[in-house]
Structures are given as C-alpha cells and as structure tokens.
N, C-alpha and C positions, 0 to 999 in steps of 0.2 A: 157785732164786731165788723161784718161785711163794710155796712153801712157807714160806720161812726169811722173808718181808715178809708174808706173813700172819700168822705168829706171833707176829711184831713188832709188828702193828696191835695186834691182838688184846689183847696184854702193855698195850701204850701206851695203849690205852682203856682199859681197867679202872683202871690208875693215874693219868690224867688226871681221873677218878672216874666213870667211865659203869658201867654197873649189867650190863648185857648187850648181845653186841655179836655180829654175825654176817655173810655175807659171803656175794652173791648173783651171779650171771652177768646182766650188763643185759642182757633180751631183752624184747620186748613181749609180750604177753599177749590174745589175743583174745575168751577168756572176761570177763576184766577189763575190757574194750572195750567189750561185748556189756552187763555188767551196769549198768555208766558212762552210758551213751547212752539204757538204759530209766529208767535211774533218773532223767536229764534231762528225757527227755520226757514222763515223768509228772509231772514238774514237781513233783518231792518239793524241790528243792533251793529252793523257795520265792524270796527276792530276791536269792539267793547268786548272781547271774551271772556273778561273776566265776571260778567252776567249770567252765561253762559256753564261758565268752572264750576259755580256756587249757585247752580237753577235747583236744586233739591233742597238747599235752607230756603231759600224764598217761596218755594211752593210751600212749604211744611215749617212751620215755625220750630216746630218740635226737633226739629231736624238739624238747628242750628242751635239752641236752648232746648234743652230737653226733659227742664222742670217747668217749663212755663206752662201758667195758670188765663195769666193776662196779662194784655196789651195796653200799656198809658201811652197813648198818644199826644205830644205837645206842638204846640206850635208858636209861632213867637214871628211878630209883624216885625217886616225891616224898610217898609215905606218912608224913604226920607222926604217924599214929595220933591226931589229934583227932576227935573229933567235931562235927558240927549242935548237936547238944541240947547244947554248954557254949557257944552264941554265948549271951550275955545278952539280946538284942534280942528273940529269936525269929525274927525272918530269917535267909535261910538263902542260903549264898554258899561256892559252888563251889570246891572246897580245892585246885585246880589254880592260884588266884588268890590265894591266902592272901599268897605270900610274893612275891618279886622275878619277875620277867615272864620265865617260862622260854626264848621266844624268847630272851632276850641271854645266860642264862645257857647255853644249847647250844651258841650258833652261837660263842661263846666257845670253847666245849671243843673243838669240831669244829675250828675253826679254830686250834687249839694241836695238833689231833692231825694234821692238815694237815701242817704244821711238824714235826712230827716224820717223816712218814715222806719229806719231801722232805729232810730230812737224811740218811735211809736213802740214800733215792736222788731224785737233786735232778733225772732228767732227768720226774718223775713230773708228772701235773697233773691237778687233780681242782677241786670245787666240794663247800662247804658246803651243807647243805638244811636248813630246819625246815621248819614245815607253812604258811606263806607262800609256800615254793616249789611250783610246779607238780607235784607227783609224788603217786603213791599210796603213801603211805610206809606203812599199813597192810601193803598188798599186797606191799611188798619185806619190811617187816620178817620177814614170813610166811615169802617166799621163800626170806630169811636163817638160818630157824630159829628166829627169838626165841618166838612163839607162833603162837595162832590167831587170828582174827577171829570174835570171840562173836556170840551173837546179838543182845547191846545193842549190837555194829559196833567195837566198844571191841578192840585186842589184846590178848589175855589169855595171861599164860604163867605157866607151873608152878609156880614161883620168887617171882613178886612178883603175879601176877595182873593186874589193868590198872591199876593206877596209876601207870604209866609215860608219861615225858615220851618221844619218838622222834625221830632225825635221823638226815639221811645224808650221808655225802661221795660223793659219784661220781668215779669215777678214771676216769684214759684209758689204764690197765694190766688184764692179763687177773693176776686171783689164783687162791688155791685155795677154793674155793666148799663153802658148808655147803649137807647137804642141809635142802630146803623145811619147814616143820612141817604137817605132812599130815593130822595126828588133830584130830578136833574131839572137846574134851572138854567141851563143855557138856552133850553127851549131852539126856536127855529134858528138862532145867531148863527152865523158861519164868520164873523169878523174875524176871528183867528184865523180861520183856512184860507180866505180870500187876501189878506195881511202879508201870509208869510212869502218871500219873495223866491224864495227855492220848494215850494212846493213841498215841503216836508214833511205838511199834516194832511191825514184823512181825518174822518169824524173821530177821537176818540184814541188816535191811533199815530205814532209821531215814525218817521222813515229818518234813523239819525244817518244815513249815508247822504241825505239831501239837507240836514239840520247844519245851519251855521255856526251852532254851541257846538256839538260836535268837532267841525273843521276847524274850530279855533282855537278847542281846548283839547279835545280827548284825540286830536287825530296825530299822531307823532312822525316824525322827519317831512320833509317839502312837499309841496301839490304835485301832481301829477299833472301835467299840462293838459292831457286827455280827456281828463275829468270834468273839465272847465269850471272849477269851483272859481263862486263867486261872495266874499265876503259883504260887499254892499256896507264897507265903510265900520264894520266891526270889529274891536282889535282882540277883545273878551267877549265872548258869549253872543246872546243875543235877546231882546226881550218883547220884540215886537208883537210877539202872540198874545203878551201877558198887558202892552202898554194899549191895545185896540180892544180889550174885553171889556164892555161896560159895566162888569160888576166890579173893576180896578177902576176905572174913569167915575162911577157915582158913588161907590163906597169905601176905597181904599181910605185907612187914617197913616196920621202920621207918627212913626215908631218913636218913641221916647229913649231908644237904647243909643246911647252916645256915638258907642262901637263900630254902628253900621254905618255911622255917615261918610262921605268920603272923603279918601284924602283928597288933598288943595290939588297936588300935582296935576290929577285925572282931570281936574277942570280946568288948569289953567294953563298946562303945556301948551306949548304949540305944536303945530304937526312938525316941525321943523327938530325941537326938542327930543320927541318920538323920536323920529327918525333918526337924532344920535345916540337913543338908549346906548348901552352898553351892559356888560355883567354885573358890573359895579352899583353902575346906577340902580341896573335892576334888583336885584337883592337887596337895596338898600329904602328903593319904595314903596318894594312891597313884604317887607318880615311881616311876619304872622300877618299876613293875605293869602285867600284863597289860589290869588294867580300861579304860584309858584307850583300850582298842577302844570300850567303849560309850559313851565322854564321861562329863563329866557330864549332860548332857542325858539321854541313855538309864537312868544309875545313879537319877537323882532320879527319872524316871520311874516306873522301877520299882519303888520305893521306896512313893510314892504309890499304883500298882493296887495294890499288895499290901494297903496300906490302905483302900482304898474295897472290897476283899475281903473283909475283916474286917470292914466297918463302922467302923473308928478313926478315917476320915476324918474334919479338923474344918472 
C-alpha cells in the first residue's frame, strides 16, 4: 500500500503540473535546530519576527502538525527565460513576481493533489504548506531529494537549478520515503558571495539586515539615512545570487506555466511611468501578485531611493 500511494502521489503531481516532487519521513532535526536559533540570535533575521514567534513549529514539525507521518515536497519551475536588461525602465524587479502570486498558484495545486489522493484513500488527512507556513521547507525539500541548499540558501537541483517555486502537504500516513540529497554541488563556486553587492552572504548563510529582498519587501515604513541602504536599481526583490549561479546559467528550463510569466507593464514602463505610480494604479497591476506584500507604500518607496541613488531624483 506504502508503495502503490506513493506512486500515485508521485504520478498525480507531475500531472497536476509540479516540476519535481519527493517524499520525506517527518522527523525533527537537531542540526536544523542548532543552525535556526544561531541564526536568531545573531539577529541576522533583522525585523522578520515573525520567524522567530513560530521557531518551535519549524524546528518540530510535530509541533505545528501533529499527526504528521510525512513530508511531500513539491516543486514547480518558474523560469521564463527573460531577462533584467529587456525591463525598459532600467529598474530591476525580481522574476519570482513577474506573473500571478505563486502563493495561490501552489496552494491551488497542493490542494487539488490533496483531493486526489483522498480519493485513493479517503480515510488519509494531511495539510497544504507554501512558505507562509511555519516549516523549513528548504530543509524537507532536501530531505525529499529534490536538491541541495546552495551557498546563496536558495535550493538548487540538477534539473532546473533554483528557480523553483516549493510546497508541501503533510500527511498523517507513513509512505515510501526518498533518499535525502546529500552531495553538495556548488563545490569551490563562490559566484553568489562575490555577486552580491551588500554583502549579505557568507557560505551557506544569508544576513537579511544586508539583503536587498529584504529592504525592498519585508522591511516596512522609510530608510533610515544612517543605515545607507543601497537598492542598486531594485524595486522588487532581488535575484542576483540566483541569476550568477551556473547551475541557473547551464541548466535552468523554461517553465510552461502561463501564470508566471510577466506582466507587459514590468517590461515596458518607463522609469518615468514608475515614478507616477499611484494607489490606483498599483492595485490594479498587481491583483493577485505577490507584490502587494510590499503595498504600495513600500513599491513607491523604493522606487524613489533608487532615484535619489542615481541622482534622477526631481
């Protein structure tokens, strides 16, 4: 039975359209634990407290689910193969946000794949996850086999590299479990460390008080002049760790899901354009987009440092 509903999952995800899909024993982790709590206490996680709130479900799966058996890790390519350099602005906006807000587009899938294997067997029960839930979904994907956890923290795997969207269902059934992906292939590269223009990576290890994704999305009300954040032309996100790794440069494909690709607008505003956002506009270009994490208050924002960076400012 193990066997014959994991191959079922398996089968069901790839045709629901997940890209790579693997299958974990929930067990905690005490290395994972160990690296979680130093990483808090240095207080790399900058104003992200709510990491911090909910560090007892991410250490302990159990903790947050408490019939889980196993971990289905999925994953799902959103490489459109565009580039930064064809935005016409010259601002530069993180191609994870291009197209419709991958949160609804998972939790979608997961939740169709849900349904199907309770039709396998209907006395089953589990829970949808994207990365709003409490879990280290890095660390199961791992677990799973899908990849590794690079040095830019990104998981990177053989096949598509990291431009992978990730989710999980948690079941309260034992399946048949892949083995962990245990080789790290970034080998001696440092191209992400040496890349990032704020210094935000060590090996393995991301500093979000120095991360640009960070200041452009998660960090809420104006810069601090003090600080001397410097966006470097970013208005969303940032993806430079992930656009210099050569397993994105020789093996990235290109995603089939309509969804991800981007709107017109992102490419073809002008910086001029930008700069007369408004409320209006904004909510209206981006419904069900991921952006509307940063408001418009945080997108205009950053809009403007990038400008008085430049010197554009008027």
């Amino acid at each position: 039975m193990k066997s014959e509903l994991s191959t079922f999952i398996k089968n069901q995800a790839i045709e629901i359209g997940f890209s790579k899909v693997g299958i974990a024993k929930a067990t905690s982790s005490n290395k994972q634990k160990e690296n979680l709590e130093t990483w808090l206490e240095n207080g790399k996680h900058a104003e992200m407290h709510w990491i911090d709130k909910r560090k007892e479900e991410r250490v302990n799966i159990k903790n947050y689910y408490p019939n889980a058996k196993s971990i289905i890790s999925l994953a799902m390519n959103y490489n459109t193969g565009k580039k930064q350099e064809e935005i016409k602005s010259g601002f530069k906006f993180s191609n994870y946000a291009w197209g419709d807000d991958y949160h609804l587009v998972i939790k979608n899938k997961l939740r169709d794949l849900l349904l199907e294997i309770k039709k396998f067997d209907s006395k089953v029960e589990g829970i949808a996850c994207v990365d709003t839930s409490p879990i280290m979904e890095k660390y199961w994907a791992q677990e799973s086999g899908l990849g590794w956890q690079g040095k830019n923290t990104n998981l990177i795997s053989r096949d598509y590299g990291s431009w992978l969207f990730l989710g999980e269902l948690i079941l309260d059934i034992e399946l048949e479990y892949d083995p962990p992906f245990n080789d790290d292939l970034c080998g001696s590269c440092v191209a992400c460390i040496e890349s990032c223009p704020t210094q935000a990576l060590s090996e393995y290890q991301i500093d979000a008080r120095k991360c640009i994704s960070y200041w452009s999305i998660e960090h809420k009300g104006d810069f601090d002049n003090s600080s001397n954040i410097k966006l470097h032309d970013w208005i969303y996100g940032c993806d430079i760790c992930q656009e210099v790794c050569p397993w994105n440069i020789k093996f990235g494909k290109i995603t089939s899901e309509a969804c991800f690709y981007p709107r017109k607008e992102i490419f073809e505003w002008t910086k001029e354009e930008w700069n007369a956002l408004d409320q209006e506009s904004f909510s209206c270009l981006f419904k069900k987009s991921s952006v509307k994490r940063a408001k418009y208050s945080g997108v205009s924002r950053n809009i403007k440092h990038n400008l008085i960076e430049k010197g554009d400012s008027k």
